[in-house]
N, C-alpha and C positions, 0 to 999 in steps of 0.2 A: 262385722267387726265390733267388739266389746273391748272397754276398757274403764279405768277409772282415774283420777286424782285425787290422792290424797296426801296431806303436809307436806305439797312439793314434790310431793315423786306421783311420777304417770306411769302407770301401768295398762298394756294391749295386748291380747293376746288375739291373732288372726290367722292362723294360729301360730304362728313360733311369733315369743314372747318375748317383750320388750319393755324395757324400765331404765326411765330418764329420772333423773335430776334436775329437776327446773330451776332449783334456785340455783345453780354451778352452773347447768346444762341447757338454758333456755330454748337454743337450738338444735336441741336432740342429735347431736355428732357425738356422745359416748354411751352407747347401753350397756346398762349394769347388769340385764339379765341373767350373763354368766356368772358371776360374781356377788350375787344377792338370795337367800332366800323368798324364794317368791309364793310358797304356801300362803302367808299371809294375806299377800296381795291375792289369788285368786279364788280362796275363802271368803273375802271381802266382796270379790267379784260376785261372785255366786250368789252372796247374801243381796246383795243391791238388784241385783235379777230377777230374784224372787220377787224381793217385796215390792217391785216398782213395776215391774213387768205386767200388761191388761190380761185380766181373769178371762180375757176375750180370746187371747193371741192365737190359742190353736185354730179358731174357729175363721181370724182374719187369714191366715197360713192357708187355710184351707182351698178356698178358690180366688179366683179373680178373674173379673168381667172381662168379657170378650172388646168391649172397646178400651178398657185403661190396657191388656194383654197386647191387642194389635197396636197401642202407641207405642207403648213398649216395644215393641218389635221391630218399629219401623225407627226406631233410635236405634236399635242396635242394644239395646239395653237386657232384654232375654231373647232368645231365638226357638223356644217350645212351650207349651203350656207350663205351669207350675208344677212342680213333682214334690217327692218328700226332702226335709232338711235332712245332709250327712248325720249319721250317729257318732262318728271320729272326722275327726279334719287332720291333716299332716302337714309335712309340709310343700310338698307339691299344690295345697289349698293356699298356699299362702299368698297374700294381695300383691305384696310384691312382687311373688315367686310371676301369678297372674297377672300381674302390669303389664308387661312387654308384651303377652300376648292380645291383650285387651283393644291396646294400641295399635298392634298390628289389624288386628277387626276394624278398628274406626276409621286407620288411614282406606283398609280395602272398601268399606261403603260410601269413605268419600270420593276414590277412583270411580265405584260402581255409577254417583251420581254427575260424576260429569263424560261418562260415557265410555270412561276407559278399563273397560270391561276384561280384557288382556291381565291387566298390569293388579287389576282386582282379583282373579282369578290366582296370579300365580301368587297371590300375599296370602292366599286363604290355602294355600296346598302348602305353602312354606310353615302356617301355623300348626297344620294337621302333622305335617312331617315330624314338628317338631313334640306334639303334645297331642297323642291320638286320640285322647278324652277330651279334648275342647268341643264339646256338642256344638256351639255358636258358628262353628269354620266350617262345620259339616252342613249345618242349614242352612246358610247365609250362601253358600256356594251352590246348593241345591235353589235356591231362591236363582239364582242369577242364570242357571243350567235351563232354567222353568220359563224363565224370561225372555231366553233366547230359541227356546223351542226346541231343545234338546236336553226332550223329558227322559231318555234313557240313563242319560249321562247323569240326572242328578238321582234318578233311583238310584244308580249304583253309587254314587256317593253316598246317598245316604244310607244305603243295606251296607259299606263298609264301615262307617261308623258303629251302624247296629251290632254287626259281626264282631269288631273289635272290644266292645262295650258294652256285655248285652247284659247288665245290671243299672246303665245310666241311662235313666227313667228318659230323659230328653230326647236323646238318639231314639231308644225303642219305639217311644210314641212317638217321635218326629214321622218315623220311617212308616210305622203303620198306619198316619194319617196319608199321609203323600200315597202310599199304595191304594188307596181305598177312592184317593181324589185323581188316581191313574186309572181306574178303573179295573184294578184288580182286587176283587174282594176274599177271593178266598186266602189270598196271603195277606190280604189286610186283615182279617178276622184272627188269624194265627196270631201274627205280631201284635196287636193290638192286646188280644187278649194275655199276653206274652207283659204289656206294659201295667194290664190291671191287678197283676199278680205282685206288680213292685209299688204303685200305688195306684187305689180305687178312689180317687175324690177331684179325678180332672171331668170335667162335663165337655168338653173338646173330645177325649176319647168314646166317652159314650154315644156321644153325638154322630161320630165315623162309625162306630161300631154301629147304630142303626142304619145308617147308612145301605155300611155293608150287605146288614141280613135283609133292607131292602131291596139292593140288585140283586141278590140270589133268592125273592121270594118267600123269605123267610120272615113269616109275618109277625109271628108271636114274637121271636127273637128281638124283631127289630122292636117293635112295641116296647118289648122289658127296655131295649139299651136306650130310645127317647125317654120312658119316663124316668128313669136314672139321671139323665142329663137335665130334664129340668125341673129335676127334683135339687138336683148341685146349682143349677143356674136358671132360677124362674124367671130372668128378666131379660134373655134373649133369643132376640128376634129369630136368629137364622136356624134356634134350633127351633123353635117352634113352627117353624115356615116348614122344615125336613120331616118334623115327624108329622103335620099337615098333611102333606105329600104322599105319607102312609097311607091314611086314610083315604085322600081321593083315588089313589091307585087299586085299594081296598071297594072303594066304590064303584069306580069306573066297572071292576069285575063282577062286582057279585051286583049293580044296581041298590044295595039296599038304603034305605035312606037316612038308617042312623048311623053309618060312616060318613056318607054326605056330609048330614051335618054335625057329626065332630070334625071332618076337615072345615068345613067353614067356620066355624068356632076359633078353631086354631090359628086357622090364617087371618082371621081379625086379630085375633090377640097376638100375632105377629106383627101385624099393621099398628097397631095400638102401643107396640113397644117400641118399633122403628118407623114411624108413618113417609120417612124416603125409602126404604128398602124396595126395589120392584117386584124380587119374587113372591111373594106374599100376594099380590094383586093379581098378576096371571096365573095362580092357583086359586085362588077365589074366581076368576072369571071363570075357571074350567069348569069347577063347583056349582056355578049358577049355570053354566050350561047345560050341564047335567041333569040338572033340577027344574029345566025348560024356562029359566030368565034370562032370553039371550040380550033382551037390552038393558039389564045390570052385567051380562057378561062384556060386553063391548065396552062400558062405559067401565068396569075394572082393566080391561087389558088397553083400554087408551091409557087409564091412567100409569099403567105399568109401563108404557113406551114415551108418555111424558118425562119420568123419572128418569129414563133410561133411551133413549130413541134409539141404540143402537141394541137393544134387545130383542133378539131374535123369535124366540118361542111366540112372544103374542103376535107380532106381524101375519106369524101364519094365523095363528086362533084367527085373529080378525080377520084375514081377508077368508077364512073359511063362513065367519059368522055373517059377512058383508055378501058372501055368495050365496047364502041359505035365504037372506032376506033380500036380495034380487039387486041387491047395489054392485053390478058387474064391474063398474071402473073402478069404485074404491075398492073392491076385493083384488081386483086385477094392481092397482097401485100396492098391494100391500105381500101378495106372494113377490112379486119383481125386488122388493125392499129385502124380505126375506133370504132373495137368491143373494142377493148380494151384498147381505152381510156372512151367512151361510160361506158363501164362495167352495174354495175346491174341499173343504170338510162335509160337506154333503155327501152323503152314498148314494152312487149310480141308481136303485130302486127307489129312493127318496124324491132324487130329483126329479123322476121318472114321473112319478106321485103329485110335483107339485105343478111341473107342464102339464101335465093330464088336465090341473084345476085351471090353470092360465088361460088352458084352451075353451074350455068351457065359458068362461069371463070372456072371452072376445066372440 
């Protein structure tokens, strides 16, 4: 929202445009808009923009950190990464026009937090009906679908937003991140690359996008889309933990030692940018496992279950690590912990895998 004052008259354009009289009209109940040349006024606008506006500002526009993004998000305040600014605003863009529905988002997340989940649900399909580009009603509803463990229901909310709007940068990468975190990468690589074609400067996409070429083994791919992301965003954690990840996995296969240690490189400098993050430390232990330091690997994946004790992955490491070094009850206390955070998302040859180890322990 822009505007100005000047000798008593205010003028905003957000965009359908408005011009009071302050000294008559204090309380802004007559707009002259209709009735006034307003060239003047937003000549004056434009000039004051320029000159006052930071030689920074595209550069600020540009990104924005993963922790001030998820505050944001969890106000309710944006619902997808950052995208590009409109070229035209009309007036469907208008604050006002967007009040009521703004509103209707805030009452739905304050049903969401006191559990009435029902009554949030139908405020956010009311808003969709009403305004099929409101990205916010499409994530915010996919958020609640995610929560309640009816991950299909919110992909399809959000592939019809996508469907419906497949020029508004939010939806597109909303949709291609959620795909990608559902575990379907080949149509997350689609959409996604579908969102870098509308703008290339979110380090969140990039970030998915390696991901991606991750689960499908696609190694060089994934490499390009990690250093993209933190070349946009050097100063977090989780993507440097991800593209870490590359490299151990890179390691694990080929043994060589300088993947090793650029994954352990990475996963410090992960730790070193968020030192509570867990993942970060059970991928360093894997690291040093690897590299035959199983008692820095123990001592990184306690620390990873300090952070976190209901984290699953290191339980096993450790009791695998607890069982190499002949400490049968704690390896035995530590698969048991495992199961039973694991519960029935285990697969049948998994679990198969981890009794096999139980039994050896007793």
């Amino acid at each position: 929202m822009r505007g100005l004052i000047y000798r008593q008259k205010k003028f905003t354009d957000s965009p359908l445009p408005e011009l009071y009289d302050l000294a008559q009209d204090f309380e802004e109940k007559s707009n002259l808009a209709s009735r006034e040349n307003l060239q003047p006024f937003q000549r004056q606008l434009m000039t004051l923009q320029e000159q006052w506006s930071s030689p920074l500002r595209q550069k600020a526009q540009g990104v924005i950190t993963r922790e001030v993004r998820e505050k944001l998000r969890s106000l309710g305040y944006i619902a997808a990464p950052t995208g590009p600014l409109k070229e035209v605003y009309g007036p469907e863009d208008d604050l006002k026009t967007l009040l009521p529905y703004e509103q209707k988002i805030d009452q739905a997340i304050f049903w969401e937090e006191k559990g009435k989940i029902a009554e949030s649900v139908y405020l956010l399909h009311e808003v969709i009906k009403e305004r099929k580009d409101f990205g916010k009603a499409y994530d915010r509803l996919a958020q609640i679908y995610r929560s309640q463990g009816l991950k299909e229901e919110a992909l399809r909310i959000m592939e019809q937003g996508y469907r419906l709007n497949p020029r508004n940068y939010a939806l597109v990468s909303g949709f291609g991140i959620l795909l990608v975190q559902e575990g379907r990468p080949d149509q997350g690589i689609k959409v996604l690359l579908e969102a870098l074609s509308i703008y290339d400067r979110d380090p969140e996409v990039y970030n998915h996008l390696g991901m991606a070429y991750w689960m499908k083994g696609m190694w060089e791919e994934s490499r390009s889309a990690y250093e993209q992301a933190v070349a946009l965003d050097p100063h977090d954690g989780l993507i440097f933990n991800n593209y870490a990840t590359l490299y151990l996995s890179l390691g694990s296969k080929s043994r060589r030692r300088e993947d090793l240690a650029r994954a352990e490189e990475l996963f410090k400098k992960s730790i070193a940018m968020d030192p509570g993050f867990p993942a970060p430390y059970n991928g360093l232990g894997s690291v040093y496992k690897l590299t035959g330091r199983l008692d820095e690997a123990i001592r990184s994946w306690e620390k990873a279950l300090e952070l976190k004790p209901d984290y699953d992955y290191p339980w096993y490491n450790l009791g695998r690590a607890y069982l190499e070094k002949g400490l049968k009850v704690k390896a035995l206390e530590c698969f048991e912990h495992y199961l039973e955070i694991k519960g029935k998302g285990l697969l049948p040859e998994e679990r198969k895998e981890v009794e096999e180890l139980m039994a050896k322990c007793r």
